[in-house]
TORMAR-650664 format. One record per residue: x, y, z of N, C-alpha, C in turn; residue in three letters. Coordinates in nm, 2 decimals. Layout:
<recs>
<<X,Y,Z>,<X,Y,Z>,<X,Y,Z>,"ALA">
...
</recs>
This chain:
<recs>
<<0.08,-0.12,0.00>,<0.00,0.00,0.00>,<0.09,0.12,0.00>,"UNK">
<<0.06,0.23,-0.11>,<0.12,0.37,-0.06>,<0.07,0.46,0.00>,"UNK">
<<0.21,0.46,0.13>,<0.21,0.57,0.21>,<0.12,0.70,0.22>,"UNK">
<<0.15,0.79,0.08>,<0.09,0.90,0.10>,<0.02,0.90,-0.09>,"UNK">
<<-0.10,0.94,-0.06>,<-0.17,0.95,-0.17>,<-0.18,1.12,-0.23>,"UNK">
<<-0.15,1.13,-0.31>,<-0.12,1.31,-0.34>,<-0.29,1.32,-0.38>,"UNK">
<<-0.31,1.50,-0.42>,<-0.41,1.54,-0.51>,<-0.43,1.46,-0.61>,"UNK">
<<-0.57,1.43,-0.66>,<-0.54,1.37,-0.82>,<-0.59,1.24,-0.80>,"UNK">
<<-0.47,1.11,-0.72>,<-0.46,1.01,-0.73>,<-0.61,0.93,-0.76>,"UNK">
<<-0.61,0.83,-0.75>,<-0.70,0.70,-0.76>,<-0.68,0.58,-0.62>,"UNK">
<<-0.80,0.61,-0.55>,<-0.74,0.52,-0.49>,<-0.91,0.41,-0.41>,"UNK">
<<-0.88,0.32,-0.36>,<-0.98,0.25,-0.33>,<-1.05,0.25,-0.20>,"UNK">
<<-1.15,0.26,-0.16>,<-1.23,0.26,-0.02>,<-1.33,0.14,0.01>,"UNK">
<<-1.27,0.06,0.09>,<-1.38,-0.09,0.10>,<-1.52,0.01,0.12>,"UNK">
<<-1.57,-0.10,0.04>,<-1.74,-0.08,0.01>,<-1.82,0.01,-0.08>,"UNK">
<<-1.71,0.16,-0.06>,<-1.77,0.29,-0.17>,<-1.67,0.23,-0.31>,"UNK">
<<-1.58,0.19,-0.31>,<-1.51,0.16,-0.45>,<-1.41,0.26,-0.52>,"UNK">
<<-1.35,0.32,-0.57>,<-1.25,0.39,-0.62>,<-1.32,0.56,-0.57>,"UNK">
<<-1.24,0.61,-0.54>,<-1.20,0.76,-0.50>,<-1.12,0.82,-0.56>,"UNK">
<<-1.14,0.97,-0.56>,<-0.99,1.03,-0.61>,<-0.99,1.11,-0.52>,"UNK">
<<-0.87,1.13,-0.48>,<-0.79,1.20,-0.39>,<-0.82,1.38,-0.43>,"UNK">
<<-0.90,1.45,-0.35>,<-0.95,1.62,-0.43>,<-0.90,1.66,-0.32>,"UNK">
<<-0.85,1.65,-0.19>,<-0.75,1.73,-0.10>,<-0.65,1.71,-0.02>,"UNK">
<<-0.58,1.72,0.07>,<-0.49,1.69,0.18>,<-0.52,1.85,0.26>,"UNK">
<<-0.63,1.81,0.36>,<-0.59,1.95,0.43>,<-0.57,1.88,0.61>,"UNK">
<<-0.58,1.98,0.72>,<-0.57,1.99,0.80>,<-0.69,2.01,0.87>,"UNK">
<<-0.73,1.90,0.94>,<-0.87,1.91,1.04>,<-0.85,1.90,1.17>,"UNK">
<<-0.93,1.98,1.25>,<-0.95,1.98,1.41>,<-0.97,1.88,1.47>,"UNK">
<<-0.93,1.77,1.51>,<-1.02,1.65,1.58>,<-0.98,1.63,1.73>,"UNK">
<<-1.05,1.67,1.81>,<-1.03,1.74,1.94>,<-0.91,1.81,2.01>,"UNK">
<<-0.89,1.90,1.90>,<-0.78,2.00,1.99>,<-0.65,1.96,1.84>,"UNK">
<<-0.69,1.86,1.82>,<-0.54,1.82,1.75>,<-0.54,1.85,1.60>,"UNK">
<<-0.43,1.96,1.55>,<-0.45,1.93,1.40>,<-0.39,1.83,1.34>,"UNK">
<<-0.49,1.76,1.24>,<-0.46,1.64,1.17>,<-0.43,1.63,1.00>,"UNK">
<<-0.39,1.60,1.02>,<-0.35,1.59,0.83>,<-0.48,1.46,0.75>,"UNK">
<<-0.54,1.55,0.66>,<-0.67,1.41,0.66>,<-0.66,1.41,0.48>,"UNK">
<<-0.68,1.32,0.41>,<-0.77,1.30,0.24>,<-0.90,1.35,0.29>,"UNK">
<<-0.90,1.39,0.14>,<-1.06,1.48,0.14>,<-1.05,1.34,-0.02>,"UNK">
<<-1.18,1.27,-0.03>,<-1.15,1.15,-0.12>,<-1.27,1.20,-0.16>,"UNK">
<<-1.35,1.19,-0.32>,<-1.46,1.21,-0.34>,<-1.48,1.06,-0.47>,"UNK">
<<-1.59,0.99,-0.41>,<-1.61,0.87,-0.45>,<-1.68,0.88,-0.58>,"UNK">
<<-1.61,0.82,-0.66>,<-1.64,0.82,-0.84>,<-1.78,0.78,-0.83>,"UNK">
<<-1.86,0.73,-0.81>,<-1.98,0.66,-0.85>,<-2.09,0.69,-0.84>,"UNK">
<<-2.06,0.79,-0.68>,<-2.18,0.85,-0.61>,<-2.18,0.98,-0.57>,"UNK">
<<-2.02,1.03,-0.60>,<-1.98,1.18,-0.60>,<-1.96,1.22,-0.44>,"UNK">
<<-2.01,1.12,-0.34>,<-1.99,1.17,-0.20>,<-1.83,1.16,-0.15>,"UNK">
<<-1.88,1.27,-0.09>,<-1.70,1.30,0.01>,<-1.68,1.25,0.13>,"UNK">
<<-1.58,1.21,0.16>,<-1.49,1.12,0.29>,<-1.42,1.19,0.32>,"UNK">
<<-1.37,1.25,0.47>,<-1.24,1.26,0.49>,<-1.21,1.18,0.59>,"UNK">
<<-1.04,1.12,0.55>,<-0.98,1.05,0.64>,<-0.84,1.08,0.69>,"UNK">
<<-0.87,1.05,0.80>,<-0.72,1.11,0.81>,<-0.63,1.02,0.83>,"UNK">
<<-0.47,1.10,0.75>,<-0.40,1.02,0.63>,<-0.32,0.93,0.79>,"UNK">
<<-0.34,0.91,0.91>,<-0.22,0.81,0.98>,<-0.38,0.69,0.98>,"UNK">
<<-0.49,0.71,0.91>,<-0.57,0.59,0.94>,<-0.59,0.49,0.81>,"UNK">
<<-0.56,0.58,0.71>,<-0.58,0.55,0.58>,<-0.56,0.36,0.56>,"UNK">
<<-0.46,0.31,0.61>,<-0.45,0.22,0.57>,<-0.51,0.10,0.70>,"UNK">
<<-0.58,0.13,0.78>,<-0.65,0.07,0.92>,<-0.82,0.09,0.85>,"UNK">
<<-0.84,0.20,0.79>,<-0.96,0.19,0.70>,<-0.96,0.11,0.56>,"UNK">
<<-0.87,0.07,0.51>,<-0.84,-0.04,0.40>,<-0.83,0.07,0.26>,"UNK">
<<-0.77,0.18,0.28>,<-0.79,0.28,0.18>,<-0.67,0.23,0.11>,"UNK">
<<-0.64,0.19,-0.03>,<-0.51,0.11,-0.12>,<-0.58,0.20,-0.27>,"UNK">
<<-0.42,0.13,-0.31>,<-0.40,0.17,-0.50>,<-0.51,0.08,-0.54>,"UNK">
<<-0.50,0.18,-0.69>,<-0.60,0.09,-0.77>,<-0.48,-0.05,-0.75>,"UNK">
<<-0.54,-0.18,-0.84>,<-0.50,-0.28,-0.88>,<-0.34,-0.26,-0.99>,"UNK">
<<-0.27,-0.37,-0.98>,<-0.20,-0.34,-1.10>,<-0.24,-0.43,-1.24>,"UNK">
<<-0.20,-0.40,-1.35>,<-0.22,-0.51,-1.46>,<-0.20,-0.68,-1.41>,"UNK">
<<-0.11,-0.72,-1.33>,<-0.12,-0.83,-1.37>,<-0.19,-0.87,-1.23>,"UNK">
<<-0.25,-0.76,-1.16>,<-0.32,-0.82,-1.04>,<-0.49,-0.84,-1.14>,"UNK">
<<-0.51,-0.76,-1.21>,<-0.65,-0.80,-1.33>,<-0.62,-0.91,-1.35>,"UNK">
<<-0.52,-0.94,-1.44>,<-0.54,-1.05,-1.43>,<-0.57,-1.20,-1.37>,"UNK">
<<-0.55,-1.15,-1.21>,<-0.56,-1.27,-1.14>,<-0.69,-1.27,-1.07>,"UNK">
<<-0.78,-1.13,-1.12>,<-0.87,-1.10,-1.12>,<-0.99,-1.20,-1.20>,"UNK">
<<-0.93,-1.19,-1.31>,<-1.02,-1.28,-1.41>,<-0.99,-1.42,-1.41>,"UNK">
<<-0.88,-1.49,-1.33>,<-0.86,-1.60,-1.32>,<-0.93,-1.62,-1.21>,"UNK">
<<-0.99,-1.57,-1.14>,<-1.11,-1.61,-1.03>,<-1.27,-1.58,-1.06>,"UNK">
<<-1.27,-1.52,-1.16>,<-1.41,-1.50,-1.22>,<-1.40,-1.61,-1.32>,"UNK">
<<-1.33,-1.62,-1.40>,<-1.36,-1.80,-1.47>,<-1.33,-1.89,-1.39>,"UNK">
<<-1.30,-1.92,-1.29>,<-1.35,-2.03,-1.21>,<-1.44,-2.08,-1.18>,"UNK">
<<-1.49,-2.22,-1.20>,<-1.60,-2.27,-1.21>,<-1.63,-2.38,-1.11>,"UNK">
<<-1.51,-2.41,-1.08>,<-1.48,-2.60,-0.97>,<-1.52,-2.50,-0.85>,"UNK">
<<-1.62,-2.42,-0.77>,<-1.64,-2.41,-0.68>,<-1.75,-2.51,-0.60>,"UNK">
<<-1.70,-2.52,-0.46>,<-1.78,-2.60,-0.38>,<-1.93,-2.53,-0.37>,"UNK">
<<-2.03,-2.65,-0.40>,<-2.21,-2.64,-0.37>,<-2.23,-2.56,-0.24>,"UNK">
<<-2.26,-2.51,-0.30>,<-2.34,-2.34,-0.19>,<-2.48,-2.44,-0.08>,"UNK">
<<-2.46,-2.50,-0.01>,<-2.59,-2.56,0.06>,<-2.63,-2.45,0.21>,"UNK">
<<-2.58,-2.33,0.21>,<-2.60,-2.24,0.32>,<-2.75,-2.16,0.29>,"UNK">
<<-2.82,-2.17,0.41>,<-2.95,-2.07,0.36>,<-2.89,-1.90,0.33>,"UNK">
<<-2.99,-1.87,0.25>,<-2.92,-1.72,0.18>,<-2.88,-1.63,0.27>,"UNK">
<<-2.95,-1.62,0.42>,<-2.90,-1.48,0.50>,<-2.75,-1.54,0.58>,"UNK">
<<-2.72,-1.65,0.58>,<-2.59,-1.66,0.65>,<-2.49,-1.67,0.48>,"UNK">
<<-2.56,-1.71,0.39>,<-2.40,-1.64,0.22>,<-2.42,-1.47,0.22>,"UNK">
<<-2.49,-1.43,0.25>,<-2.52,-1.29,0.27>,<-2.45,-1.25,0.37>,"UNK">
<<-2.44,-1.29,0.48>,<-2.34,-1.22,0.58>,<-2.23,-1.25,0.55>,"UNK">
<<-2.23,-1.39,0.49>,<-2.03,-1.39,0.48>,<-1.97,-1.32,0.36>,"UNK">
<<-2.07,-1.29,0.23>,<-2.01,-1.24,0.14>,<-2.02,-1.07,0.14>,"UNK">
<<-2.09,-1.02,0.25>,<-2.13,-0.87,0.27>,<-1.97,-0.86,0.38>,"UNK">
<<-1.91,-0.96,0.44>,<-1.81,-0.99,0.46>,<-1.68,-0.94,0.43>,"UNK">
<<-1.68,-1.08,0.27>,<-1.60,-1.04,0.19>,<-1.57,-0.88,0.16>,"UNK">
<<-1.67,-0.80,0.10>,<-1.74,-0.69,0.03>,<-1.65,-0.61,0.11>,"UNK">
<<-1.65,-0.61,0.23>,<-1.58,-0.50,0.37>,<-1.46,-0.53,0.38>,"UNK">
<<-1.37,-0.64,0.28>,<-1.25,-0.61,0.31>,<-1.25,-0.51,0.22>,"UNK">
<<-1.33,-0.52,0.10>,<-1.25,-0.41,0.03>,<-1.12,-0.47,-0.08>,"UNK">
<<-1.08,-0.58,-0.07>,<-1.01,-0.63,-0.16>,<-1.07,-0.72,-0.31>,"UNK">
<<-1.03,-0.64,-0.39>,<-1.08,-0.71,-0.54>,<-1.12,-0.85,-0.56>,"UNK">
<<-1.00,-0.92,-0.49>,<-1.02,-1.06,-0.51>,<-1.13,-1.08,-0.45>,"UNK">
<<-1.12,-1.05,-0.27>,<-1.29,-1.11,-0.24>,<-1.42,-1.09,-0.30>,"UNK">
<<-1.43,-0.96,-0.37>,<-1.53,-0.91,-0.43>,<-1.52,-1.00,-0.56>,"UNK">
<<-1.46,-1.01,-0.63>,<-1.45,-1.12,-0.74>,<-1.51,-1.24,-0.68>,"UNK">
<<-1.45,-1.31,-0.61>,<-1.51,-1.45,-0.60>,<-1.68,-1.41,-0.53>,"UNK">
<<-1.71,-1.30,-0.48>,<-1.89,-1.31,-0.43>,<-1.92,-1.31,-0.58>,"UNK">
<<-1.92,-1.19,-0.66>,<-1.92,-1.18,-0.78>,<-1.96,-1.35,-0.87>,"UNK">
<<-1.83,-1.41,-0.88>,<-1.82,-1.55,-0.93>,<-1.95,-1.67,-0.85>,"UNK">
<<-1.96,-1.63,-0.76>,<-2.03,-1.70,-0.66>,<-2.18,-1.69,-0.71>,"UNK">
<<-2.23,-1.57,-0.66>,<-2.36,-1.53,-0.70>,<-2.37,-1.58,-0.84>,"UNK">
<<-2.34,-1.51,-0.93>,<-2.32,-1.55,-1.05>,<-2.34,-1.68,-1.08>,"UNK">
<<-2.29,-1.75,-1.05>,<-2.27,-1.92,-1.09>,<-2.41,-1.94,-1.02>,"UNK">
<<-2.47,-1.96,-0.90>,<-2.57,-1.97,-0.81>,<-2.66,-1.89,-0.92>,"UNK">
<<-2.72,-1.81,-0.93>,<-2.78,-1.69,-1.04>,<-2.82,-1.84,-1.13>,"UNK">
<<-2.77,-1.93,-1.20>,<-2.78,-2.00,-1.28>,<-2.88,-2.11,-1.25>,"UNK">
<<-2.84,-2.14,-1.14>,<-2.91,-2.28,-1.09>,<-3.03,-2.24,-0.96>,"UNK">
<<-3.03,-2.12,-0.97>,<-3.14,-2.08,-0.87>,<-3.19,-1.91,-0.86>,"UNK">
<<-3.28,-1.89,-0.81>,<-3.37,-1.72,-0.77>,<-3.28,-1.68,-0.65>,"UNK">
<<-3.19,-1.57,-0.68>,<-3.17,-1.48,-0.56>,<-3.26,-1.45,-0.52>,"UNK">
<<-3.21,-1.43,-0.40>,<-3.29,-1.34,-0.31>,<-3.29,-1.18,-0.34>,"UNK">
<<-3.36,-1.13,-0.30>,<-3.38,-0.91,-0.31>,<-3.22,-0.90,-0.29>,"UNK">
<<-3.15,-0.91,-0.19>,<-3.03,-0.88,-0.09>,<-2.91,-0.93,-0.22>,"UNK">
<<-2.99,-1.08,-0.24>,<-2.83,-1.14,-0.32>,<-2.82,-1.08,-0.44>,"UNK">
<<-2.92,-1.00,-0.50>,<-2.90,-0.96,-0.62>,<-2.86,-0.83,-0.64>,"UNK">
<<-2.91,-0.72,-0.52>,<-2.84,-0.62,-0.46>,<-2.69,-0.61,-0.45>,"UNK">
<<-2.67,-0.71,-0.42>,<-2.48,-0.75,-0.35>,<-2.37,-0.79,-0.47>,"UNK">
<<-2.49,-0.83,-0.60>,<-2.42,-0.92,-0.73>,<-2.42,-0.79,-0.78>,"UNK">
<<-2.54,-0.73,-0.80>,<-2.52,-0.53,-0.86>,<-2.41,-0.47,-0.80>,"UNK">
<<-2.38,-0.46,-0.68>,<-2.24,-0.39,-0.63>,<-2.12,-0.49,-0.64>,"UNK">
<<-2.14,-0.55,-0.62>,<-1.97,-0.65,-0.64>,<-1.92,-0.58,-0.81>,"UNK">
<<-2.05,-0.69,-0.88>,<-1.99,-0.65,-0.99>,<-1.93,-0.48,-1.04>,"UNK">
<<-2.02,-0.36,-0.97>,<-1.99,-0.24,-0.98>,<-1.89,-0.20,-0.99>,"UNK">
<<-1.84,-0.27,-0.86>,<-1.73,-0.23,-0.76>,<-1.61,-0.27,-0.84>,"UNK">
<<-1.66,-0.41,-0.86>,<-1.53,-0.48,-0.96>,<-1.50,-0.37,-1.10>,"UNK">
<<-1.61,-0.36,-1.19>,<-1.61,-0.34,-1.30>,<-1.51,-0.16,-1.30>,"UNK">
<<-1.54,-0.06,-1.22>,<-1.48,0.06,-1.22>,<-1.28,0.03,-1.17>,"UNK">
<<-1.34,-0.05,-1.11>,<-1.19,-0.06,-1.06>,<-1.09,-0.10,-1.16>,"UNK">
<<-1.12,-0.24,-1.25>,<-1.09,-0.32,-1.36>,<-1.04,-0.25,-1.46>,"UNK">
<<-1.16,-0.13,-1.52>,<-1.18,-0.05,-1.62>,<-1.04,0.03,-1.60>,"UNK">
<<-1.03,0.10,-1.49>,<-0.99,0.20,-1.47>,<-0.78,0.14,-1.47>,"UNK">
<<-0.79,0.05,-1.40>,<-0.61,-0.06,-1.42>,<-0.61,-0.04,-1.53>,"UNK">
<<-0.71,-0.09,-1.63>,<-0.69,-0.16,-1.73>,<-0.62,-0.07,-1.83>,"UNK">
<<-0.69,0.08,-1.81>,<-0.71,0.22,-1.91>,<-0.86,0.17,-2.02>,"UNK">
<<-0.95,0.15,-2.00>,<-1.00,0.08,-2.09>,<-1.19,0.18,-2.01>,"UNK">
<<-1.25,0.16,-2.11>,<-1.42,0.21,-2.07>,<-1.47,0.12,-2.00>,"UNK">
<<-1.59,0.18,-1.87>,<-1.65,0.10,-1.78>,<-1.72,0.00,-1.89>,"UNK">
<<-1.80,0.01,-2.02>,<-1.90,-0.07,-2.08>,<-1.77,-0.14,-2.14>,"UNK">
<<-1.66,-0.14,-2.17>,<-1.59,-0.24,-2.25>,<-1.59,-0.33,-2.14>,"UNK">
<<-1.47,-0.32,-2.07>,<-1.48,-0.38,-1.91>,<-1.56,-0.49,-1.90>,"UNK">
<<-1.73,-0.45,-1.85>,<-1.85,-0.50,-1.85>,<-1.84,-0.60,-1.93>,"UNK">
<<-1.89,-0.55,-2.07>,<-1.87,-0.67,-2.15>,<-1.79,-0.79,-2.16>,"UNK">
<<-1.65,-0.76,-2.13>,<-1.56,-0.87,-2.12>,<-1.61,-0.94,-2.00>,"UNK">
<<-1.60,-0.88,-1.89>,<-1.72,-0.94,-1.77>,<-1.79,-1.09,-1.75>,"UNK">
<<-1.89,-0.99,-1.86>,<-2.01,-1.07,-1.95>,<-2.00,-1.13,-1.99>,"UNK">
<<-1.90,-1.20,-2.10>,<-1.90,-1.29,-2.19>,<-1.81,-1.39,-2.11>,"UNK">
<<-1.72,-1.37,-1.96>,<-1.67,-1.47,-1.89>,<-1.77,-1.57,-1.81>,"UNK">
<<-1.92,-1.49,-1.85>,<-2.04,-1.54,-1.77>,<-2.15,-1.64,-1.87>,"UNK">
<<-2.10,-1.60,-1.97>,<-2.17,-1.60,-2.12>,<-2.31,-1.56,-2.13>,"UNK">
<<-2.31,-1.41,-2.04>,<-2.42,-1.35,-2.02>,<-2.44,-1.25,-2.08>,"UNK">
<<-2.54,-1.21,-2.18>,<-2.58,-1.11,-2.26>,<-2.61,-1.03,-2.20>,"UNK">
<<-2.54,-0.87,-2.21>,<-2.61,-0.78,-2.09>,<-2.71,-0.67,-2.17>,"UNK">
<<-2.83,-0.71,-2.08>,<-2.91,-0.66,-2.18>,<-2.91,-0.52,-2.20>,"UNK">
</recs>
């Protein structure tokens, strides 16, 4: 993880998904001035500040590199996963879990998971909720490593699913 994130940067927040870095200022937090990111979240425009000695205790990290995508899509074409026999509110808590590390890979494999399950059965409201943000989450982050468009991205996605997005 790097240290210090300048103006500008890209960087990731478990759950909200890629941020860019729009300040470094100095906030009050009881008596103490603190050096904090002012982060404003790409997807939903809301602002975070954190301050920069927590940054990395909150799971704030770089985008992905190229060949970490990669290892990205070697877990979304995975198919030999073990039979899901859990009722849906305890795969929902472990994969809403995953989701809060905040790391690609876990969010990939809920992603792969749902997905494959999606096949052979009706989500639930929640599971299909969770399959919309994984993949979100995944898809901006991907795009963005990659240098490539959120809908190209998607598509490639998609067709590791052999799902036509409508």
């Amino acid at each position: 993880m790097k240290e210090h994130f300048q103006v500008g940067d890209k960087a990731v927040y478990p759950v909200h998904g890629v941020a860019e870095v729009v300040g470094l200022e100095q906030r009050d937090f009881g008596g103490n001035p603190t050096p904090v990111y002012v982060l404003k979240i790409l997807e939903t425009g809301m602002k975070i500040v954190i301050p920069t000695g927590n940054a990395g205790s909150v799971g704030l990290r770089d985008l992905i590199t190229a060949k970490q995508v990669k290892e990205v899509f070697s877990i979304l074409k995975e198919r030999d996963i073990p039979r899901d026999t859990q009722t849906w509110n305890r795969r929902y808590r472990e994969y809403m879990e995953k989701i809060k590390t905040g790391s690609v890979f876990e969010i990939a494999e809920v992603m792969r998971d749902l997905t494959v399950l999606r096949a052979t059965k009706d989500l639930s409201f929640g599971e299909r909720k969770m399959l919309d943000t994984a993949r979100g989450l995944l898809v901006k982050e991907l795009a963005l490593a990659k240098g490539i468009s959120e809908d190209k991205l998607a598509a490639e996605v998609d067709a590791l699913f052999a799902v036509a997005a409508a």
